[in-house]
mmCIF entry with sequence, helices, sheets and N, C-alpha, C, O atoms, coordinates in Angstrom:
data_MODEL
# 
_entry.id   MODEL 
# 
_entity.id                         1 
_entity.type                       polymer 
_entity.pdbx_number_of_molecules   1 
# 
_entity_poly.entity_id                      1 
_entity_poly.type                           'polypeptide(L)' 
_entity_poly.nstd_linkage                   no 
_entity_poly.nstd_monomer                   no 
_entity_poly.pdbx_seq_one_letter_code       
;(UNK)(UNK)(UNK)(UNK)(UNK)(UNK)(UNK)(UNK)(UNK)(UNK)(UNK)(UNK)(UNK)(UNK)(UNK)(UNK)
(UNK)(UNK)(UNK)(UNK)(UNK)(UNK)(UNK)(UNK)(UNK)(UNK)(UNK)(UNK)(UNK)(UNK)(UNK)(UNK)
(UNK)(UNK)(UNK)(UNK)(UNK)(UNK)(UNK)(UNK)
;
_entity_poly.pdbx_seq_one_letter_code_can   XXXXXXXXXXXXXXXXXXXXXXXXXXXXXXXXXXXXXXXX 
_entity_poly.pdbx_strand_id                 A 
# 
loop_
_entity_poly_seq.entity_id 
_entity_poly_seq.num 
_entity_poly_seq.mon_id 
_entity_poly_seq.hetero 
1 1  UNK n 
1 2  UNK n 
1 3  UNK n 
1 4  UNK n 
1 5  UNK n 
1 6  UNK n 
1 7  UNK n 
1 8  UNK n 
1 9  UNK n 
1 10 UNK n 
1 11 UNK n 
1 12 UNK n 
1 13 UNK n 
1 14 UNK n 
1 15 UNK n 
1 16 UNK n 
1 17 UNK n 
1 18 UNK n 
1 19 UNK n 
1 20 UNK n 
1 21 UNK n 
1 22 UNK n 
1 23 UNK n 
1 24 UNK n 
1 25 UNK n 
1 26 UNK n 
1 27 UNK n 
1 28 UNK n 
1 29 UNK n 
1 30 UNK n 
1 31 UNK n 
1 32 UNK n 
1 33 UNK n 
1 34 UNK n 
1 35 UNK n 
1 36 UNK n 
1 37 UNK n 
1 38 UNK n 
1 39 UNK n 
1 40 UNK n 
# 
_struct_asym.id          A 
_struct_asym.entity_id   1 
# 
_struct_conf.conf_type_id            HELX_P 
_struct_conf.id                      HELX_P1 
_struct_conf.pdbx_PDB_helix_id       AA1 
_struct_conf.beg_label_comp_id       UNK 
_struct_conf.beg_label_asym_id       A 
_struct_conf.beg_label_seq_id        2 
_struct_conf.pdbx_beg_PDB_ins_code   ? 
_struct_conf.end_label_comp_id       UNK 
_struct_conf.end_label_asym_id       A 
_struct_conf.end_label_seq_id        37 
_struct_conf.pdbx_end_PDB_ins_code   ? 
_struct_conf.beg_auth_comp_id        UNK 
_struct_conf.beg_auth_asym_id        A 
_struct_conf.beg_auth_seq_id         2 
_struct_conf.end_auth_comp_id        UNK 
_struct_conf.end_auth_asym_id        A 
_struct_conf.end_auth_seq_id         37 
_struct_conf.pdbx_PDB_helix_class    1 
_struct_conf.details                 ? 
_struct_conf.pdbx_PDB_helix_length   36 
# 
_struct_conf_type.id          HELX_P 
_struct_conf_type.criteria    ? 
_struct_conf_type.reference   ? 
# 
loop_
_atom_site.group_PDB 
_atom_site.id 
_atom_site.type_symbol 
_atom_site.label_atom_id 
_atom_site.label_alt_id 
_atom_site.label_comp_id 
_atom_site.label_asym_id 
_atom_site.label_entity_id 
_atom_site.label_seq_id 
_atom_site.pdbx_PDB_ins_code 
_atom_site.Cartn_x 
_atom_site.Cartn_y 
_atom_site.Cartn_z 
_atom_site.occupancy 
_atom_site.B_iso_or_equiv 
_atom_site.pdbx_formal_charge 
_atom_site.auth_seq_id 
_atom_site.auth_comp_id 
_atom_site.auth_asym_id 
_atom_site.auth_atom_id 
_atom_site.pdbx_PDB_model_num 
ATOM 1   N N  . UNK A 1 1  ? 0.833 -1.205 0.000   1.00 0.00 ? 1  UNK A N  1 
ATOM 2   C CA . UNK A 1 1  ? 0.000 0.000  0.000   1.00 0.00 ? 1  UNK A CA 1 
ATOM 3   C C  . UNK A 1 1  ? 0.872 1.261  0.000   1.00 0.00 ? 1  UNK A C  1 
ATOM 4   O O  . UNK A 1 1  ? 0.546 2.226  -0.691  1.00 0.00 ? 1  UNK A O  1 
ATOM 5   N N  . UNK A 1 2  ? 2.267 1.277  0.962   1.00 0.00 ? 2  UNK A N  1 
ATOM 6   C CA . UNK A 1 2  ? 2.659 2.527  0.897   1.00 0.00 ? 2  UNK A CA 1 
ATOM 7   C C  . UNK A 1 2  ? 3.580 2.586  -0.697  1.00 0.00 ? 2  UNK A C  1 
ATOM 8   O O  . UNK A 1 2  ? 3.898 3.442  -1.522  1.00 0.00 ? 2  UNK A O  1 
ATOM 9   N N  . UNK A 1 3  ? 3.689 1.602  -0.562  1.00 0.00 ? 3  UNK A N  1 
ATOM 10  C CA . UNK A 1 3  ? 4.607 1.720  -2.080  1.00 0.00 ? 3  UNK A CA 1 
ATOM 11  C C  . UNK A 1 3  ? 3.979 2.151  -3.478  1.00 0.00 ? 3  UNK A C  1 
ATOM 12  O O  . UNK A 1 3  ? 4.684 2.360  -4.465  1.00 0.00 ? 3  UNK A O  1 
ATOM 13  N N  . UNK A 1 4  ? 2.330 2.288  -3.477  1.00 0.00 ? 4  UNK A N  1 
ATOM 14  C CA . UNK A 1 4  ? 1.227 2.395  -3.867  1.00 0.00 ? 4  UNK A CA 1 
ATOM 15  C C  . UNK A 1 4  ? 1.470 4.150  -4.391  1.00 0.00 ? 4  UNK A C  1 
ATOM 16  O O  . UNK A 1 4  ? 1.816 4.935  -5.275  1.00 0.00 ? 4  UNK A O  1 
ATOM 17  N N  . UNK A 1 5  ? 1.013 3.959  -3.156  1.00 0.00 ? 5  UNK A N  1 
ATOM 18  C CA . UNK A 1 5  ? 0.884 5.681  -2.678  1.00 0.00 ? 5  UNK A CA 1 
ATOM 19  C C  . UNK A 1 5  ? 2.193 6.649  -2.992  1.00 0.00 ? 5  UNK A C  1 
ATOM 20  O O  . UNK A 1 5  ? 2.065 7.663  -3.678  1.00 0.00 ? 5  UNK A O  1 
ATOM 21  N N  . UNK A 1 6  ? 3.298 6.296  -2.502  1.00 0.00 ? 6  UNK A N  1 
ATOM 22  C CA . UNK A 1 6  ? 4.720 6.943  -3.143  1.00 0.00 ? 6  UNK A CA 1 
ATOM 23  C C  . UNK A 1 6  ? 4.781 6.842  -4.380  1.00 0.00 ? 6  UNK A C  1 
ATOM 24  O O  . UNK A 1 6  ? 5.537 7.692  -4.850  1.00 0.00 ? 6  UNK A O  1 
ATOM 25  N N  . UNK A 1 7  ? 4.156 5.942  -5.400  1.00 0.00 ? 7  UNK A N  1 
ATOM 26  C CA . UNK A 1 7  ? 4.060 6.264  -6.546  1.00 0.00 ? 7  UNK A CA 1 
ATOM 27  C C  . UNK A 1 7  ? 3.167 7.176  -7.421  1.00 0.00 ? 7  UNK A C  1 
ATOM 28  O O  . UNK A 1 7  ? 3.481 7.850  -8.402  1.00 0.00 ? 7  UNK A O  1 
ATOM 29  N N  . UNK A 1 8  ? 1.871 7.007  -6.757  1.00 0.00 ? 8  UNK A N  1 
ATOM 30  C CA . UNK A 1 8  ? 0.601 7.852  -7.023  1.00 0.00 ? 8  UNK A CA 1 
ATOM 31  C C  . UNK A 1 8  ? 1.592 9.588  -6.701  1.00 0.00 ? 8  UNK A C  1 
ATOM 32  O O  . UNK A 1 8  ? 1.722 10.407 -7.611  1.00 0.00 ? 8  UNK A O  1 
ATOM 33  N N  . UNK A 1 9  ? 2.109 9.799  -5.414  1.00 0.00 ? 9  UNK A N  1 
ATOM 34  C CA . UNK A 1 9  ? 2.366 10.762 -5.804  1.00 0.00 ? 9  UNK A CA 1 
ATOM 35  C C  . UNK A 1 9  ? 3.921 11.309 -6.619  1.00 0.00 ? 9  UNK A C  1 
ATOM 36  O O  . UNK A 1 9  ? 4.308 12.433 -6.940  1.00 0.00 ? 9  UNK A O  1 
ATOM 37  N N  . UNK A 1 10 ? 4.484 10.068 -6.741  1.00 0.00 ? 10 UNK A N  1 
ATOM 38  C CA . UNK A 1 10 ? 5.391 10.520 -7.702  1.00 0.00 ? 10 UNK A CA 1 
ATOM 39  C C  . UNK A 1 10 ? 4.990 10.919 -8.959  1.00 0.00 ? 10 UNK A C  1 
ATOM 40  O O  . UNK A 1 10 ? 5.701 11.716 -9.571  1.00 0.00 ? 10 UNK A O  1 
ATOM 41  N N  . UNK A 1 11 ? 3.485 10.299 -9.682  1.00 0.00 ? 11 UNK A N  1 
ATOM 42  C CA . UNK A 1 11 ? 3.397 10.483 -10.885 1.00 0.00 ? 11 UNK A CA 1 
ATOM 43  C C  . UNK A 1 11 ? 2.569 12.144 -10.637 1.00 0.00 ? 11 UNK A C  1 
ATOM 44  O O  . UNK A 1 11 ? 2.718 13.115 -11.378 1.00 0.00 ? 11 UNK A O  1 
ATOM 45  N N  . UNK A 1 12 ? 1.779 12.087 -9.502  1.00 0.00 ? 12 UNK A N  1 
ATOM 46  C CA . UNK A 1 12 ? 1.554 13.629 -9.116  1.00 0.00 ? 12 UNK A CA 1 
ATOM 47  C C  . UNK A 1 12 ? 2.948 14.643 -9.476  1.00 0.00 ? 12 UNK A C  1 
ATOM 48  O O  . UNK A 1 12 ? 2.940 15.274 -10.533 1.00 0.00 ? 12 UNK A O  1 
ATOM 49  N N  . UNK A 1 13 ? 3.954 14.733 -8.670  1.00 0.00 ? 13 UNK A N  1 
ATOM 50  C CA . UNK A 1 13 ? 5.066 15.594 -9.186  1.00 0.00 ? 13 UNK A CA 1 
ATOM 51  C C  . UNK A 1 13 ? 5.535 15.485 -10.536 1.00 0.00 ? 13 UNK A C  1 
ATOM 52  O O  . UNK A 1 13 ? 6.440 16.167 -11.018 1.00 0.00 ? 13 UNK A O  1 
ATOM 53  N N  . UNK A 1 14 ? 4.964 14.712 -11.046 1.00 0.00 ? 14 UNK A N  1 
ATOM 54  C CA . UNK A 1 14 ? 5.656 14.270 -12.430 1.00 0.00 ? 14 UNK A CA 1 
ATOM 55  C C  . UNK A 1 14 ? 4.389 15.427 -13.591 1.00 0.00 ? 14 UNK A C  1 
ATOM 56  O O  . UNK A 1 14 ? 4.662 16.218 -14.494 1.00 0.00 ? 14 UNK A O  1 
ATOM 57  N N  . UNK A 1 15 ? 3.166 15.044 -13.052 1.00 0.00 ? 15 UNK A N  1 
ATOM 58  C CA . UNK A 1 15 ? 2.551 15.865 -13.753 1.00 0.00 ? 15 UNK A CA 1 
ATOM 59  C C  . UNK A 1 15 ? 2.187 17.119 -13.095 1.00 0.00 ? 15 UNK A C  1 
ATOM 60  O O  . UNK A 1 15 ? 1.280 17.692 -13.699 1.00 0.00 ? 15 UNK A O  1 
ATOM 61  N N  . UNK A 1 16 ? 2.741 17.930 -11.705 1.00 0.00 ? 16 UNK A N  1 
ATOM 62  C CA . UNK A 1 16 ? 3.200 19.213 -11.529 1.00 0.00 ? 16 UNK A CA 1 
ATOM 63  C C  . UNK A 1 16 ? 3.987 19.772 -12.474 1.00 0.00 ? 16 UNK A C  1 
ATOM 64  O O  . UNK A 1 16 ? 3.724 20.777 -13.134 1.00 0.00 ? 16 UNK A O  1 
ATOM 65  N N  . UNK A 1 17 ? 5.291 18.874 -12.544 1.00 0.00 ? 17 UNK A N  1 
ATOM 66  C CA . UNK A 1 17 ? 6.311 19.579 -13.149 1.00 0.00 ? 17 UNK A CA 1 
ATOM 67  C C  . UNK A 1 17 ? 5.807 19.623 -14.968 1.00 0.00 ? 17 UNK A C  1 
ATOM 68  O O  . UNK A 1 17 ? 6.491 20.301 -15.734 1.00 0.00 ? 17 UNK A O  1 
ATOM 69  N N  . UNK A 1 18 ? 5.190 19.229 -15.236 1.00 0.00 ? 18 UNK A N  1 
ATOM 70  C CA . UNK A 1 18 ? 4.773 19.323 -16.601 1.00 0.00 ? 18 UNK A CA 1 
ATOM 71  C C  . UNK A 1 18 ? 3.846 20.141 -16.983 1.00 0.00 ? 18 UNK A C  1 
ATOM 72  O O  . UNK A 1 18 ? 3.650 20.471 -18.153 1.00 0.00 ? 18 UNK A O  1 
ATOM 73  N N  . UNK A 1 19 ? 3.021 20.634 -15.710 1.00 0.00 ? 19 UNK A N  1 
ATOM 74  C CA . UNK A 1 19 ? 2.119 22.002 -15.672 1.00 0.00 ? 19 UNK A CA 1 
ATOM 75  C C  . UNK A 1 19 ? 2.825 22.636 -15.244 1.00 0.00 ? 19 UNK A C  1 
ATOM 76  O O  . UNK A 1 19 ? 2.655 23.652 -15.917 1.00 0.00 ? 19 UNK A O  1 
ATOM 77  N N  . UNK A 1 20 ? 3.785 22.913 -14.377 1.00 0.00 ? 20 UNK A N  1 
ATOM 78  C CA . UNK A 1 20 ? 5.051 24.221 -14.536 1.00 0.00 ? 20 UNK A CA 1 
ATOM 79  C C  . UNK A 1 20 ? 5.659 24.515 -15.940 1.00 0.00 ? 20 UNK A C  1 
ATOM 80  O O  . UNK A 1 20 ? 5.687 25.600 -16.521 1.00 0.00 ? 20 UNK A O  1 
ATOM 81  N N  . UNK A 1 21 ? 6.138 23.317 -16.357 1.00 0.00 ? 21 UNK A N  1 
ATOM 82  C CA . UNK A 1 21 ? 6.758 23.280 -17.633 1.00 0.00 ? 21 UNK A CA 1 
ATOM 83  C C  . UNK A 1 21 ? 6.130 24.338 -19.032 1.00 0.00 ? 21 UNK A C  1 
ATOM 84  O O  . UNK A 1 21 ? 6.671 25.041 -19.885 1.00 0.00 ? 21 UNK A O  1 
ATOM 85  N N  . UNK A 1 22 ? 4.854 24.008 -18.713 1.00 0.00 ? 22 UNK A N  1 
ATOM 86  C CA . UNK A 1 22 ? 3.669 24.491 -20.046 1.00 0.00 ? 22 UNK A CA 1 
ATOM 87  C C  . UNK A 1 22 ? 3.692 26.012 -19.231 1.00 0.00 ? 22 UNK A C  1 
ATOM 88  O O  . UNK A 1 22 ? 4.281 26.985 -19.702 1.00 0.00 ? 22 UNK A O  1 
ATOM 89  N N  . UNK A 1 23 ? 3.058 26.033 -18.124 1.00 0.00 ? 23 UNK A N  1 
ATOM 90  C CA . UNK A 1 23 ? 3.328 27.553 -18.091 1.00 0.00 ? 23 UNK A CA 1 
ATOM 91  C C  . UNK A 1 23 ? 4.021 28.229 -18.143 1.00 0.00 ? 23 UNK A C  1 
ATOM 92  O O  . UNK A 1 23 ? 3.756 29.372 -18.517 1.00 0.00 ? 23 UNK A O  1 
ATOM 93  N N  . UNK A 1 24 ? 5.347 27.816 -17.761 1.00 0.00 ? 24 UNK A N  1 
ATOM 94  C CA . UNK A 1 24 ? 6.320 29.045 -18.216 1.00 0.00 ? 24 UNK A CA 1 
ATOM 95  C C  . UNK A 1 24 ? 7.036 29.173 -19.930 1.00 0.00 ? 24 UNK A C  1 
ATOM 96  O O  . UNK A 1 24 ? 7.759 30.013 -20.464 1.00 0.00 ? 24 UNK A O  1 
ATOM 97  N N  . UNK A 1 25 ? 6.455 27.988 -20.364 1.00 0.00 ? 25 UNK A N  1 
ATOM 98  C CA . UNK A 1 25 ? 6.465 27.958 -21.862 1.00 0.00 ? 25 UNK A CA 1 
ATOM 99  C C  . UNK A 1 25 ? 5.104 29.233 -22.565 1.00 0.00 ? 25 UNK A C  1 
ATOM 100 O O  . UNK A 1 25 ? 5.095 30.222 -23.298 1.00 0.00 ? 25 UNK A O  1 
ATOM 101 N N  . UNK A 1 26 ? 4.459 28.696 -22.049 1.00 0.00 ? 26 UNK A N  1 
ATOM 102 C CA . UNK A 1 26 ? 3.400 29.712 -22.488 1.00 0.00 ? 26 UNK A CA 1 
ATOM 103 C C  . UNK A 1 26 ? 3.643 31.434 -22.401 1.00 0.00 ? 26 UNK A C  1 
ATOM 104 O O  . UNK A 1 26 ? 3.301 32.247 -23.259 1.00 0.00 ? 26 UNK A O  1 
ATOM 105 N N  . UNK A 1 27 ? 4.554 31.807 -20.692 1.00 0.00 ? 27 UNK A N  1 
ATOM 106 C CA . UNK A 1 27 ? 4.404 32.864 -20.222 1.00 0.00 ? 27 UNK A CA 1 
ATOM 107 C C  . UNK A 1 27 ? 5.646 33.429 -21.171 1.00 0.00 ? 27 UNK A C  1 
ATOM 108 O O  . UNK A 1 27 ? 5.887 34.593 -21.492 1.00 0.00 ? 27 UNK A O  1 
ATOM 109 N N  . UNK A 1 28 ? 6.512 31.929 -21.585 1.00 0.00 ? 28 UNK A N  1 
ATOM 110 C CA . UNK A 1 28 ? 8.032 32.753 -22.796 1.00 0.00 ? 28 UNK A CA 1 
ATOM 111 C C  . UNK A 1 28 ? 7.086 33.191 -24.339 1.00 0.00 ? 28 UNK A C  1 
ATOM 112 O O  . UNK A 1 28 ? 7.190 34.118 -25.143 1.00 0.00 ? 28 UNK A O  1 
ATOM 113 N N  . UNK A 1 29 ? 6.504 32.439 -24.269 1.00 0.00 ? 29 UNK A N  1 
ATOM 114 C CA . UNK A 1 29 ? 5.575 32.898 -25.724 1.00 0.00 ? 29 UNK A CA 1 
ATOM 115 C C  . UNK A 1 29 ? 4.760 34.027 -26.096 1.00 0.00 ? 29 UNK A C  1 
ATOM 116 O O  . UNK A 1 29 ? 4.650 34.702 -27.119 1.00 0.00 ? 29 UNK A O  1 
ATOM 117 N N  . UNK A 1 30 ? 4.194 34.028 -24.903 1.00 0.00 ? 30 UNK A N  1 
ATOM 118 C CA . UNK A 1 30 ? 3.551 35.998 -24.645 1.00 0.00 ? 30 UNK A CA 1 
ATOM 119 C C  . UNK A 1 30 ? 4.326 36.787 -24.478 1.00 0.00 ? 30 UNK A C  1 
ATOM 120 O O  . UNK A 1 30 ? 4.386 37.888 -25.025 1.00 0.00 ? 30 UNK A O  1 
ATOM 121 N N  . UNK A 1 31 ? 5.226 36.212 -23.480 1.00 0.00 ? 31 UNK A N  1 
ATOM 122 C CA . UNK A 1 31 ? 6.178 37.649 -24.156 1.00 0.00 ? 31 UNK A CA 1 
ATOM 123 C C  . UNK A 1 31 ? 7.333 37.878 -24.875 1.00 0.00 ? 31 UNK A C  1 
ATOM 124 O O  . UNK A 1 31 ? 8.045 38.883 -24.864 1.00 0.00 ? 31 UNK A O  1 
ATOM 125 N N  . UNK A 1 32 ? 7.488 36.562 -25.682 1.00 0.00 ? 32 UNK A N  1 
ATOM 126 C CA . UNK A 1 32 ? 8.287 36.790 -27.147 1.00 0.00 ? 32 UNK A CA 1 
ATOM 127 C C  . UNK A 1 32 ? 7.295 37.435 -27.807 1.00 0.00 ? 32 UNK A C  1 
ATOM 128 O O  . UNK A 1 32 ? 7.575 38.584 -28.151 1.00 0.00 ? 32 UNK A O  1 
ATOM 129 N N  . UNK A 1 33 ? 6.150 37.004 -28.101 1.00 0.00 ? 33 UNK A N  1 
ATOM 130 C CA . UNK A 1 33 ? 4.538 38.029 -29.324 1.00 0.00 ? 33 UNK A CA 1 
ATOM 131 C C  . UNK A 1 33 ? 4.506 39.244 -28.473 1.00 0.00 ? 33 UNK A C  1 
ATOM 132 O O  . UNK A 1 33 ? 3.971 40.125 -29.146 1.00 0.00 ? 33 UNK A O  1 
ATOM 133 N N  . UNK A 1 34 ? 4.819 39.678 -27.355 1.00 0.00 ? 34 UNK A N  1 
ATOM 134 C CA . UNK A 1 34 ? 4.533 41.277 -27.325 1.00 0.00 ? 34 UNK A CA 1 
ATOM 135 C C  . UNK A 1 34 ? 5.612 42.063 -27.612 1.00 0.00 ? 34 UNK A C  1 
ATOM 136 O O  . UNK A 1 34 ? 5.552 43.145 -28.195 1.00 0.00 ? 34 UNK A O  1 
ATOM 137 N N  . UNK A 1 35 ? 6.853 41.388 -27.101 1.00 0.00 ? 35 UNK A N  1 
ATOM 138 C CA . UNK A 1 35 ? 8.614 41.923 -27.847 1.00 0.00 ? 35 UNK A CA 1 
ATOM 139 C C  . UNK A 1 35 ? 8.675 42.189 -29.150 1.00 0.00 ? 35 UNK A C  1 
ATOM 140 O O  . UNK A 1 35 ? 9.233 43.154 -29.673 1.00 0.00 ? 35 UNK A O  1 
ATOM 141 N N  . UNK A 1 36 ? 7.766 40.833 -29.965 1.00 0.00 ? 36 UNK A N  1 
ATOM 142 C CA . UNK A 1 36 ? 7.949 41.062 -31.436 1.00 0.00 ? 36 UNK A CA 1 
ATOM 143 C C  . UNK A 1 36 ? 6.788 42.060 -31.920 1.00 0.00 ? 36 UNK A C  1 
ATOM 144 O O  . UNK A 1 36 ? 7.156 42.682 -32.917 1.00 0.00 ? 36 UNK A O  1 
ATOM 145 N N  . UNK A 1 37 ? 5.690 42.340 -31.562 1.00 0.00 ? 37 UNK A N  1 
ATOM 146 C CA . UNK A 1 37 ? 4.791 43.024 -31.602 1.00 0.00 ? 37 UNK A CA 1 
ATOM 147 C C  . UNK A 1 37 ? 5.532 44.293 -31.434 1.00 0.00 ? 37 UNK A C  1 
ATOM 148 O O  . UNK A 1 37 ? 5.655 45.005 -32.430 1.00 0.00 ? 37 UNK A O  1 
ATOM 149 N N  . UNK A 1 38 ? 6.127 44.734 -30.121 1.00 0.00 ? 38 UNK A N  1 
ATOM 150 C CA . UNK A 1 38 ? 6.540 46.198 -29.650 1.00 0.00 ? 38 UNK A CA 1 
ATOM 151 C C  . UNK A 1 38 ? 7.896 46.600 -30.670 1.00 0.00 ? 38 UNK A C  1 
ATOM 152 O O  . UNK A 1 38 ? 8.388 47.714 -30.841 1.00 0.00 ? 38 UNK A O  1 
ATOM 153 N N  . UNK A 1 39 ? 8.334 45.189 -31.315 1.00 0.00 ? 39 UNK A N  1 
ATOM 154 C CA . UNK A 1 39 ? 9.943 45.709 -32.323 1.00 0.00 ? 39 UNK A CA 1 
ATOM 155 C C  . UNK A 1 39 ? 8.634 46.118 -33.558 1.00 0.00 ? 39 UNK A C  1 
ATOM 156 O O  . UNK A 1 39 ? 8.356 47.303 -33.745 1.00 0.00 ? 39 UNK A O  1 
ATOM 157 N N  . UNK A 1 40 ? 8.090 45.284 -34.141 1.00 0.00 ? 40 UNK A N  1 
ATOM 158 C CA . UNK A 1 40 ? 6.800 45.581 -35.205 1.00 0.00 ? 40 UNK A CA 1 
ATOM 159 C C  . UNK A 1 40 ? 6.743 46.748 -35.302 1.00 0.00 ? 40 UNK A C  1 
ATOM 160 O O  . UNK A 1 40 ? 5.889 47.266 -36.021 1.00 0.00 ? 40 UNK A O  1 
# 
């Protein structure tokens, strides 16, 4: 059971870090399009 559970939440941090991942991908992408927008 606990060995269960240490995995359940390993795959939890696993898909944290992959919703960190996307957001700060996202947050480089808005503001590469407003950089390139404001050089525009």
């Amino acid at each position: 059971m606990f060995q269960t559970l240490t995995h359940r939440l390993r795959r939890y941090d696993y898909t944290l870090a992959a919703i960190k991942a996307s957001l700060v991908l996202s947050l480089l992408f808005i503001t590469l399009m407003t950089l390139s927008g404001l050089l525009w």
